[in-house]
N, C-alpha and C positions, 0 to 999 in steps of 0.2 A: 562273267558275273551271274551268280545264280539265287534271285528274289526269291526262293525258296530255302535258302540256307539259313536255319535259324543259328545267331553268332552270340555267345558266350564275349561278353565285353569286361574284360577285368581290368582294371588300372593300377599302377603303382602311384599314390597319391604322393608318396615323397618323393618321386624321381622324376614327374611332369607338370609341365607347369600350368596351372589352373587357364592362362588367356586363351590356351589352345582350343577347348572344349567345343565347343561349338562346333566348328570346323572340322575338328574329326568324328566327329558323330554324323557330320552331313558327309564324310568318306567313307565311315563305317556302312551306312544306311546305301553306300552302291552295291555292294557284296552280298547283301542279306541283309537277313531282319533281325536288329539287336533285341532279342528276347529277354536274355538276362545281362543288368547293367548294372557292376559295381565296383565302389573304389576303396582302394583298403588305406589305411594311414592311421596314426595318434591323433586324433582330433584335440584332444587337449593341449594341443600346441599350437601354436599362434600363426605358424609356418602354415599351416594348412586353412585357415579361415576365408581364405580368396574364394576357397573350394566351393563356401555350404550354401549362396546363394543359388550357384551354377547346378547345384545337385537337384536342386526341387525344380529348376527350369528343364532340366533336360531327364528328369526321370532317373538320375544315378543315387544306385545305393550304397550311405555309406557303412563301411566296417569299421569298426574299434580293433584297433592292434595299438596292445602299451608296449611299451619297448621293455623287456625282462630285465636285460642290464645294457650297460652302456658301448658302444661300438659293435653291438650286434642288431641285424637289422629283421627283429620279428614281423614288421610287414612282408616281404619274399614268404616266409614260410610261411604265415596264413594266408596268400592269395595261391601256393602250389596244392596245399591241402583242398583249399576251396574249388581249385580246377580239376581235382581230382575224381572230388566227389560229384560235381558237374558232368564230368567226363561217363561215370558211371551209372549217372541218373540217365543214361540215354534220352534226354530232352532235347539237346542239340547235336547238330555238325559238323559247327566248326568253332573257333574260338580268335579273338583280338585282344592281343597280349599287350597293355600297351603302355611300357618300359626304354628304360635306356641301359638297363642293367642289366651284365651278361651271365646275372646268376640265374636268369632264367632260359638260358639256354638249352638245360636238359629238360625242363618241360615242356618246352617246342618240341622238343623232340621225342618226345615221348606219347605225344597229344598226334603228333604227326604220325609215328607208329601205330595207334590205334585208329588211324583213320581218320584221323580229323583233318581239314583245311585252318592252317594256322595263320594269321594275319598278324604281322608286328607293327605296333609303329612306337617311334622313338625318334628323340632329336640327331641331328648326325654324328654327336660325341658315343653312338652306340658303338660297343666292340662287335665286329665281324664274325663271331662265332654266332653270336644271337640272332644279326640279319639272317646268314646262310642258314641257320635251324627255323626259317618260318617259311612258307609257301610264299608269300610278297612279304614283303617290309618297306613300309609310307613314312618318309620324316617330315614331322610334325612342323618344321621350316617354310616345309613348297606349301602347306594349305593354308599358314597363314600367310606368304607372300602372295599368295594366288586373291587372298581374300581385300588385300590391301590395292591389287594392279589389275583392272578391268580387260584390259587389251593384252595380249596373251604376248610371242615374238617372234617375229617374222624371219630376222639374220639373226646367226651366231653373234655377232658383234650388238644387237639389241639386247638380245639376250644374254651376254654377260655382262651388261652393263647394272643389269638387276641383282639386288640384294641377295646374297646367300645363293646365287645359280652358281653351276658347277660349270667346268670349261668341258666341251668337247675333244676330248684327248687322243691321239693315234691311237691307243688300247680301246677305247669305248667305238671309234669307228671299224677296228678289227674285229670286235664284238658282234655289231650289227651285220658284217661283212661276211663273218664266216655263220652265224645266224640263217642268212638268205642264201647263202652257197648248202647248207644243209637239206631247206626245204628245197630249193629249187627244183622244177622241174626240166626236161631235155634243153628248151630252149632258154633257162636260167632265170625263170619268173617266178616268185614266189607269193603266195598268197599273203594281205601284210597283217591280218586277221591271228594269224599262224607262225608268224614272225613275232611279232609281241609278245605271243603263248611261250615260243621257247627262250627269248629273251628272259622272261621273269622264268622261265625254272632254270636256267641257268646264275640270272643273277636274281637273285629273290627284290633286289634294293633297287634296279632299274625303274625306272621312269622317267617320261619324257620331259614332265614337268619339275625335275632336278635339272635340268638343262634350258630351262625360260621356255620352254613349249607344252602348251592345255595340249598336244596328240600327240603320236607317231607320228602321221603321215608331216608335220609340217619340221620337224627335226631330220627325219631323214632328205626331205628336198633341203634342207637347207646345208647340207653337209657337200652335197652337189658333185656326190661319187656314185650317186644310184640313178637309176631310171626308175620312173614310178608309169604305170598305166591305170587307166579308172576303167573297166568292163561291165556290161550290164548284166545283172541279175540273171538268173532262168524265169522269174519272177516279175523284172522287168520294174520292183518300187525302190530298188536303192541300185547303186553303183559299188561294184566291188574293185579293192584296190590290189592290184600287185606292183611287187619292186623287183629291181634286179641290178646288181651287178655291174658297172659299166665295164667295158673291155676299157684295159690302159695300152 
């Protein structure tokens, strides 16, 4: 997380839906600092009126995009143009694309090409090509369940008993597995700081909290095929964690 990354916030006001807001602007705001905040859509549609309260409370600007004719969706092409010329005005770093639509695929990736750190989020009906083209990808699901359940989950079995969590699947423990056998070092300990890191550039959509756990550290004990150790510091003010690998 880097509090000096000023983030480009762009929304698709027709493809997300207004209850969310809140809540991803307090995710936005761990990445960096949302500098420019805006939402494109028809306002003169009815569809979109949940929006205009939420805009003046949280600072979001809105665009006018009419729709030219019908079945075609001139919001995508004035918020690509608008990231463009964002992109150019060299004011920011990185940008928060934040759709469920995989017509913005190529401009993740293209934003990526220039260097930017791309942040998606979208609800889980997003197509996969648009997750893999952003640096992470957050659905819009885990933050408002998170906002709804106080106490986080302890067992797999708590944690799928929760709304919209996802199962833990032989593939996602293969994931983590071969994850930690990558960094490991001779005696198969891996930093779990480092572990996470490559976890999301591999899967951009990982998270632990898609699985009913607020960390890493309490998803992988609770999978109960790793070893974890806590080490102190060079520093000596916090505890660092490593995992590893059990011998079967």
């Amino acid at each position: 997380m880097d509090k000096d990354l000023k983030i480009a916030v762009l929304i698709d006001g027709d493809n997300i839906p207004s209850a969310y807001v809140k809540e991803m602007m307090e995710e936005i705001a761990k990445y960096g600092n949302p500098t420019i905040k805006r939402i494109y859509g028809d306002w003169t549609k009815p569809n979109l009126s949940k929006w205009k309260n939420l805009l003046l409370e949280n600072a979001i600007t809105p665009i006018q995009q009419y729709g030219y004719t019908t079945g075609k969706n001139a919001t995508d092409s004035a918020m690509i143009i608008d990231a463009m010329d964002i992109l150019y005005s060299e004011k920011v770093n990185g940008f928060c694309l934040v759709s469920s639509d995989s017509d913005f695929t190529r401009l993740a990736t293209r934003l990526r090409e220039a260097g930017m750190n791309v942040i998606g989020i979208g609800e889980k009906k997003t197509p996969e090509p648009f997750i893999v083209a952003c640096d992470r990808f957050i659905y819009i699901e885990i933050l408002k369940s998170r906002s709804k359940e106080s106490e986080s989950a302890d067992t797999p079995e708590k944690a799928e008993k929760k709304s919209g969590v996802d199962k833990i699947t032989p593939k996602v423990i293969r994931l983590i597995s071969k994850t930690i056998s990558d960094l490991a070092d001779d005696d198969g300990w891996a930093f779990l700081g480092d572990v996470g890191s490559l976890l999301q550039k591999k899967q951009p959509n990982f998270d632990s909290r898609n699985y009913g756990f607020e960390k890493l550290t309490p998803l992988i004990n609770s999978i109960g095929t790793y070893e974890i150790e806590q080490r102190e510091s060079h520093r000596g003010k916090f505890k660092l964690i490593y995992v590893k690998n059990k011998r079967k």
